[in-house]
C-alpha positions as CSV (number, residue, x, y, z in Angstrom):
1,X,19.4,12.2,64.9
2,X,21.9,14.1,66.9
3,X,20.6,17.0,68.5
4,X,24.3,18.8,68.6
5,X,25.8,20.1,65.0
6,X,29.3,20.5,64.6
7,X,31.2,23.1,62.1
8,X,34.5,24.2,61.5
9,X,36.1,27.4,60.0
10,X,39.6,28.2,60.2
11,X,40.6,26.3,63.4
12,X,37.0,27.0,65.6
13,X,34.6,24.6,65.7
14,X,30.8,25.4,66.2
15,X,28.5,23.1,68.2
16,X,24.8,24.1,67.2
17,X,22.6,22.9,69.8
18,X,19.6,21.6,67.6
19,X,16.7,20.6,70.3
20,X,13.7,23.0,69.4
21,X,10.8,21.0,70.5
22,X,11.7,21.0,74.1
23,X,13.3,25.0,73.5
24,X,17.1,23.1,73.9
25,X,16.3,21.5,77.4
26,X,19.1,19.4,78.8
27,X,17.6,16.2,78.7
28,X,19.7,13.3,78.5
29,X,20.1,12.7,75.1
30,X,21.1,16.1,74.3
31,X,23.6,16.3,77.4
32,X,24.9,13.1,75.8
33,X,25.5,14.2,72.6
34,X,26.8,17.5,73.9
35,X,29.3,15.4,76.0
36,X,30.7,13.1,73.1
37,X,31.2,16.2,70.7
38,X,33.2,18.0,72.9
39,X,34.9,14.9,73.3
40,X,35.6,14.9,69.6
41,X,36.8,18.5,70.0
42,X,39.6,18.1,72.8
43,X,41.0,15.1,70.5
44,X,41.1,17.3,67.7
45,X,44.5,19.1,66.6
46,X,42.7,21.3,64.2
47,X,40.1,23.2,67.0
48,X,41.8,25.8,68.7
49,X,38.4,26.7,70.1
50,X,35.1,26.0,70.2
51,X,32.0,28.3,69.6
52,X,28.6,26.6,71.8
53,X,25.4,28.4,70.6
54,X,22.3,27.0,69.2
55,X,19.0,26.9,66.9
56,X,16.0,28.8,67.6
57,X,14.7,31.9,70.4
58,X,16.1,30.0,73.0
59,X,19.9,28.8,73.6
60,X,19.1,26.4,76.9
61,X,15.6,26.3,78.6
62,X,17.0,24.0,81.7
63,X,16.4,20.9,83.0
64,X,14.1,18.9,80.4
65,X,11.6,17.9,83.0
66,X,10.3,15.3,80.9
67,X,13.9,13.2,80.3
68,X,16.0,15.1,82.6
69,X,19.9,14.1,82.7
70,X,21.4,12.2,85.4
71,X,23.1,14.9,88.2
72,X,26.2,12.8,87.1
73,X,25.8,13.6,83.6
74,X,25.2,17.2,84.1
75,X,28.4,17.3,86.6
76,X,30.6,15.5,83.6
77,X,29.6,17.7,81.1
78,X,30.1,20.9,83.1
79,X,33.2,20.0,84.0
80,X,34.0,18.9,80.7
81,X,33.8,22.4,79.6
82,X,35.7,23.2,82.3
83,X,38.6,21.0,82.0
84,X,38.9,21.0,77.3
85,X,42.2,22.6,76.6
86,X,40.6,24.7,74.4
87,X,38.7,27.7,74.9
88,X,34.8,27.6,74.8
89,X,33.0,30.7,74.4
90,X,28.7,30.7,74.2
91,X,27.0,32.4,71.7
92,X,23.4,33.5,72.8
93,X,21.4,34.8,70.7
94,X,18.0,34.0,72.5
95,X,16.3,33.2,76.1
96,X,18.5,30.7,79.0
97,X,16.9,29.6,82.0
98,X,18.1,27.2,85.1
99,X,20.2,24.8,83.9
100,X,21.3,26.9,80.6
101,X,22.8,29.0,83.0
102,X,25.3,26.5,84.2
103,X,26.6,26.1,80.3
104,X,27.0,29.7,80.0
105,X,29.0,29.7,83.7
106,X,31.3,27.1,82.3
107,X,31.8,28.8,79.3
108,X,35.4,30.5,79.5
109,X,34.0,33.9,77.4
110,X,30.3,34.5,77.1
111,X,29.1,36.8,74.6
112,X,24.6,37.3,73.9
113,X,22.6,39.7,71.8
114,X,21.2,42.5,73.8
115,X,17.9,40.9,73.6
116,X,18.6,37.8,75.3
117,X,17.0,37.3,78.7
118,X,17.9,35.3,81.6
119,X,16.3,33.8,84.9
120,X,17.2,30.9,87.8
121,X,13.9,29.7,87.9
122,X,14.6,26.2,90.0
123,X,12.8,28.1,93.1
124,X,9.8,28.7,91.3
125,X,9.6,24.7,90.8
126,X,10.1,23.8,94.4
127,X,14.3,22.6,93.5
128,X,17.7,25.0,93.7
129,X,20.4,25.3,91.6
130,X,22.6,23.3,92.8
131,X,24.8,21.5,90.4
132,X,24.7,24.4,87.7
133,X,26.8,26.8,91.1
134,X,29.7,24.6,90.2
135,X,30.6,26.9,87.7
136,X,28.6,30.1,89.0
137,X,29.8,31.2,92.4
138,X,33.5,31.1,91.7
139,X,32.7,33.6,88.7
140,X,29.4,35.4,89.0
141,X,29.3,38.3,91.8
142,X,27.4,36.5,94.9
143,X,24.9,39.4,96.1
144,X,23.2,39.2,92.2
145,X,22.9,35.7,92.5
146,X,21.6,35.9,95.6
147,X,18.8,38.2,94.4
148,X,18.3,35.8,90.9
149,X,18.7,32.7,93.0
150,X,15.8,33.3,95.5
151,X,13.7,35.3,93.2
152,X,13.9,33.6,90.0
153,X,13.6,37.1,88.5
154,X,14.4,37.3,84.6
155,X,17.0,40.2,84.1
156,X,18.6,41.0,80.6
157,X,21.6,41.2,78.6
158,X,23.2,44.2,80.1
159,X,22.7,43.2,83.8
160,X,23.8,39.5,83.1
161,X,27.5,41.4,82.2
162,X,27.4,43.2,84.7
163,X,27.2,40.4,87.3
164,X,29.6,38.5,85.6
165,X,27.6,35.8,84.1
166,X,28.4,37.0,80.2
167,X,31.4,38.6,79.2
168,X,29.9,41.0,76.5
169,X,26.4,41.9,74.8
170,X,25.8,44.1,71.7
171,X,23.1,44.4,69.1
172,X,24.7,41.7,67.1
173,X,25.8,39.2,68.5
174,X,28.8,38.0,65.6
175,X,30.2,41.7,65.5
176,X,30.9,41.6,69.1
177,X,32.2,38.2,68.9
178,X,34.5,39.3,66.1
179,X,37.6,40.1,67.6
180,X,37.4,37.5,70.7
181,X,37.4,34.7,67.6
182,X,40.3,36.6,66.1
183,X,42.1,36.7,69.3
184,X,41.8,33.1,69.8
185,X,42.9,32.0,66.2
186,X,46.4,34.5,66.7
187,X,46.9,32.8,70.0
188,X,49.0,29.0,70.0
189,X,47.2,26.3,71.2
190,X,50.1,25.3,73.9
191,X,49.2,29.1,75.5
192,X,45.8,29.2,75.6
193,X,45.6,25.3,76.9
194,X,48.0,26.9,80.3
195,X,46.5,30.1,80.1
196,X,42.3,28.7,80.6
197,X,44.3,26.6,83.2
198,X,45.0,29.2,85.3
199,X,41.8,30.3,84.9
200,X,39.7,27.5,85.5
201,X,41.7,26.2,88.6
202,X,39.5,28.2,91.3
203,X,36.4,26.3,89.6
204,X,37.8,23.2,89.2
205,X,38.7,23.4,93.3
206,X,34.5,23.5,93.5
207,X,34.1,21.2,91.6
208,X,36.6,18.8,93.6
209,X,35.1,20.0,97.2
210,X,31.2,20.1,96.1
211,X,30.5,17.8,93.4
212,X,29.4,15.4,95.3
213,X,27.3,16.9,98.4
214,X,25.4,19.2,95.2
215,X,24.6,16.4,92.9
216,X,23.0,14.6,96.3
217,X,20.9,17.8,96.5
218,X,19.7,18.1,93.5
219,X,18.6,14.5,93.7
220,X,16.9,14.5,96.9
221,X,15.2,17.9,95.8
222,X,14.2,16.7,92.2
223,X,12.3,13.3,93.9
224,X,10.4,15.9,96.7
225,X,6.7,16.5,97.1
226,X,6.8,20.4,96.4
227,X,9.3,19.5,93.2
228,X,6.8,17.4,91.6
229,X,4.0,20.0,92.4
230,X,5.9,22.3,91.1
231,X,7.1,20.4,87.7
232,X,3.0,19.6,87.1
233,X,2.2,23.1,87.2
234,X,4.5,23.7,85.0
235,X,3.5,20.9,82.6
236,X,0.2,22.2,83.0
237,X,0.6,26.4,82.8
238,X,-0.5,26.9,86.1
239,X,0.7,28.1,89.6
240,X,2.0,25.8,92.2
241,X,-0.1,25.4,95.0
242,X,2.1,27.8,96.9
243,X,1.8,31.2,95.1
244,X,0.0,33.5,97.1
């Protein structure tokens, strides 16, 4: 069964993220199927953009600690978004933690319900994150990371757009996204391909200078003492050993 839905109405495709026993968690198979729809999507003539949002309270839990993605993977398919000639703008209407946040950051336009939360909990697990700030440091405005990043504080809907990480909240999420969708389906395919290139070129640069040294970092801190202390006590619903 794929975990990834696809839809189309009047040239925008939706990708349903469909993973509700792990609450979404990029584990490999759903990064894969992610990866190969999106695919599908940039070879299409008929999407002028695509919509990423998903099933259930929660859009992208992380990491799926259980059958977590390769650092390659992840790197391929945040680039991916990246890179597709065609807009991609996330739909939230739920809860994204850790590695969510890296979808949402490669997102070109991202637009939640005003009850959506957020939170970079990779500290609170004894890891960083390191590949997801591909996509997050060019955008995002660096002293609220660096209160999110070292706190793993959840923060909501309002002061995720304020720090750059959405682009817009309301009460419904579909009324908000209402003119964005009818902005993209007046707009030629030839002009939003060059415009989201000038866009994307400052991430893309990361991605060219860090890719590397951050996928080694995640590796090295995912296989660490404290990480799997900190992944069991999360398996189990307890405090790490550190917590004072």
């Amino acid at each position: 069964m794929t975990l990834v839905h696809t839809a189309h109405d009047r040239a925008v495709t939706t990708l349903t993220l469909d993973s509700p026993g792990n609450r979404n968690a990029l584990s490999a198979a759903l990064v894969g199927d992610l990866t190969d729809a999106l695919t599908r999507c940039g070879k299409d003539g008929d999407v002028r953009a695509v919509v990423l949002t998903h099933t259930g309270n929660t859009f992208s839990a992380g990491a799926d600690l259980r059958d977590p993605p390769h650092p390659d993977a992840l790197v391929g398919l945040l680039r991916q978004i990246v890179e597709l000639p065609k807009p991609v703008v996330a739909r939230v209407t739920g809860h994204v933690r850790a590695g969510g946040l890296g979808l949402l950051g490669a997102c070109d336009i991202a637009v939640a319900s005003g009850d959506a939360t957020f939170a970079f909990t990779e500290v609170r697990i004894g890891v960083a994150p390191a590949v997801i700030s591909l996509p997050l440091l060019p955008r995002t405005d660096p002293r609220a990371l660096a209160r999110y990043y070292l706190t793993g504080e959840r923060f909501d809907a309002t002061e995720a757009v304020r720090t750059g990480l959405l682009t817009a909240a309301g009460d419904d999420v579909d009324v908000t996204l209402e003119p964005v969708l009818d902005g993209l389906r007046r707009s030629s395919p030839q002009g939003l391909a060059e415009t989201k290139s000038l866009l994307t070129a400052k991430v893309l640069e990361a991605f060219d200078r860090d890719a590397a040294e951050l996928t080694a970092l995640s590796a090295r801190l995912f296989s660490s003492a404290q990480a799997r202390e900190g992944m069991t006590a999360f398996l189990e619903r307890r405090d790490p050993v550190w917590v004072v």
